[in-house]
N, C-alpha and C positions, 0 to 999 in steps of 0.2 A: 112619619117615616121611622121604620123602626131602624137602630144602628146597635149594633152589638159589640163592647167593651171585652176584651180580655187582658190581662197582667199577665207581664211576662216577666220572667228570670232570665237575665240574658248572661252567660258566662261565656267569656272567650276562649277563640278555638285552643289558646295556650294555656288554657284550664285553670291560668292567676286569676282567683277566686276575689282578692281583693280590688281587679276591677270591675267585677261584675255589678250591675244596676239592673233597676225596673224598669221596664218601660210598657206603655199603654198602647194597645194597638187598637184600632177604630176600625171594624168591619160595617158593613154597610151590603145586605143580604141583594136588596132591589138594585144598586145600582151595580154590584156585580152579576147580575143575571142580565143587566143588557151590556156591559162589555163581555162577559162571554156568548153571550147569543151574535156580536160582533164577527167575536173569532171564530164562532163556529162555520159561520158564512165564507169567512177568505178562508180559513183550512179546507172548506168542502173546495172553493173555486180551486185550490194549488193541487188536490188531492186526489180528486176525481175524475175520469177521462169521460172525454166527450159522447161517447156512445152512453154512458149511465147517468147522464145529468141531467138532475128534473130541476134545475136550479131557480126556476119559478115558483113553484112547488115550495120547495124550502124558504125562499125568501117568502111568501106571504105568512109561510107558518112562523117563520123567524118576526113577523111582526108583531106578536105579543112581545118582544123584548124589545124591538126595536124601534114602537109607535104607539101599543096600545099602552103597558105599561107605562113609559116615558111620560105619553100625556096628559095620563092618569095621577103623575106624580107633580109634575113640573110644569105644567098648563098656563098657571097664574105665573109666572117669573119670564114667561116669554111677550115678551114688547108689542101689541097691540097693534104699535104701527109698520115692524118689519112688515116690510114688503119684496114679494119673489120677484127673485133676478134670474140672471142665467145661473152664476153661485148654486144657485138651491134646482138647476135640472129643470123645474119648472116655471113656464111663464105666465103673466097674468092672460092672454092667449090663449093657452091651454086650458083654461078655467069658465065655464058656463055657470052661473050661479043667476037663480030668475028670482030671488030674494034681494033685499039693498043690503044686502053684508062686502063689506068690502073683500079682494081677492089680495088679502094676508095672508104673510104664514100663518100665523095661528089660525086663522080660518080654516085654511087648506087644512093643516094638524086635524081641528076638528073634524071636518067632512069626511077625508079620506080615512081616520080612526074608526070613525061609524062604519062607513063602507063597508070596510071590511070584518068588523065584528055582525054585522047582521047582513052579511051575504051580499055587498052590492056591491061585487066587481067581477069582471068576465074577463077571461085571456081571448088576445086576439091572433089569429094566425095569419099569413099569410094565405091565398086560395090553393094555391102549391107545395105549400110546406107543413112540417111539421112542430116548428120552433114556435113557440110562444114570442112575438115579437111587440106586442102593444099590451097593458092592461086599462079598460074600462072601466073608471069607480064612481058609481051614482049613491049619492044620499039624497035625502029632503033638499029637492031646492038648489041641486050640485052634482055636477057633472064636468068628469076627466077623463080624458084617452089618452095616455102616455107610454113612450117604448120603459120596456122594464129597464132599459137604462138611465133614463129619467126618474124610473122611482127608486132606483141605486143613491142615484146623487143626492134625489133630495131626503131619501133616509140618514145617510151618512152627513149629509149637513144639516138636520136634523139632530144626530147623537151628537155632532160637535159644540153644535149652538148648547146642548143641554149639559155639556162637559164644561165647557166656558163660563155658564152661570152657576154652577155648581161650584169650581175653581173660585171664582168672585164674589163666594155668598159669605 
């Protein structure tokens, strides 16, 4: 992981030069690309009126920050045995898996990571509509049909779970 150090000079706004110190700030390039990729999603929902919302659209593109990367990063530190509740949007329920892998989060993490880096997931409409209200995600062996507010949640319980162990490392 790469993390990036700068020294700083810090002098106060009352310009007493004798309390000025050093201090070290710790930048961290990757895991600021998925809490802004976060904010870029609630700025787009508070921002944008509903006639120009492809908010589907942006959230699978927002998933390189939001699930491939993360995964990518932080895979091993996630608990083996968590298992999906309502908490995480999705249910064990909602999960077809014709492999003996159990239906984990980190499973899930895996599958639906794939999915969507090598194309296997479909938006679904209603017959009458034009809203994208479910997304399809198949990989090897794995198979989900969830409303895109299912994959809201368990994205976002997702970036928390990876905040939390990041906080505790």
């Amino acid at each position: 992981m790469l993390t990036v150090s700068t020294l700083l000079l810090f002098i106060p706004p009352n310009g007493n030069r004798k309390e000025k110190f050093l201090a070290i700030m710790t930048y961290n390039p990757e895991e600021d690309f998925i809490v802004r990729t976060k904010k870029l999603l609630e700025q787009y929902e508070s921002n944008t009126s509903k006639e120009q919302k492809y908010e589907v659209s942006l959230l699978l593109n927002c998933c390189v920050g939001l699930l491939l990367l993360p995964k990518e990063r932080h895979f091993s530190k996630i608990d083996q045995n968590l298992l999906l509740n309502s908490d995480w949007g999705i249910s064990e329920s909602d999960i077809i898996i014709t492999e003996n892998n159990p239906k984990s989060v980190k499973n899930t993490i895996r599958h639906l990571r794939n999915a969507i880096a090598h194309n296997g997931f479909e938006f679904l409409k209603p017959e009458n509509g034009n809203e994208i209200e479910k997304i399809k995600f198949t990989d090897r062996n794995f198979s989900t049909t969830i409303s895109v507010d299912q994959f809201k949640i368990f994205l976002n319980k997702f970036i928390m779970t990876i905040e939390t162990i990041n906080i505790d490392r």
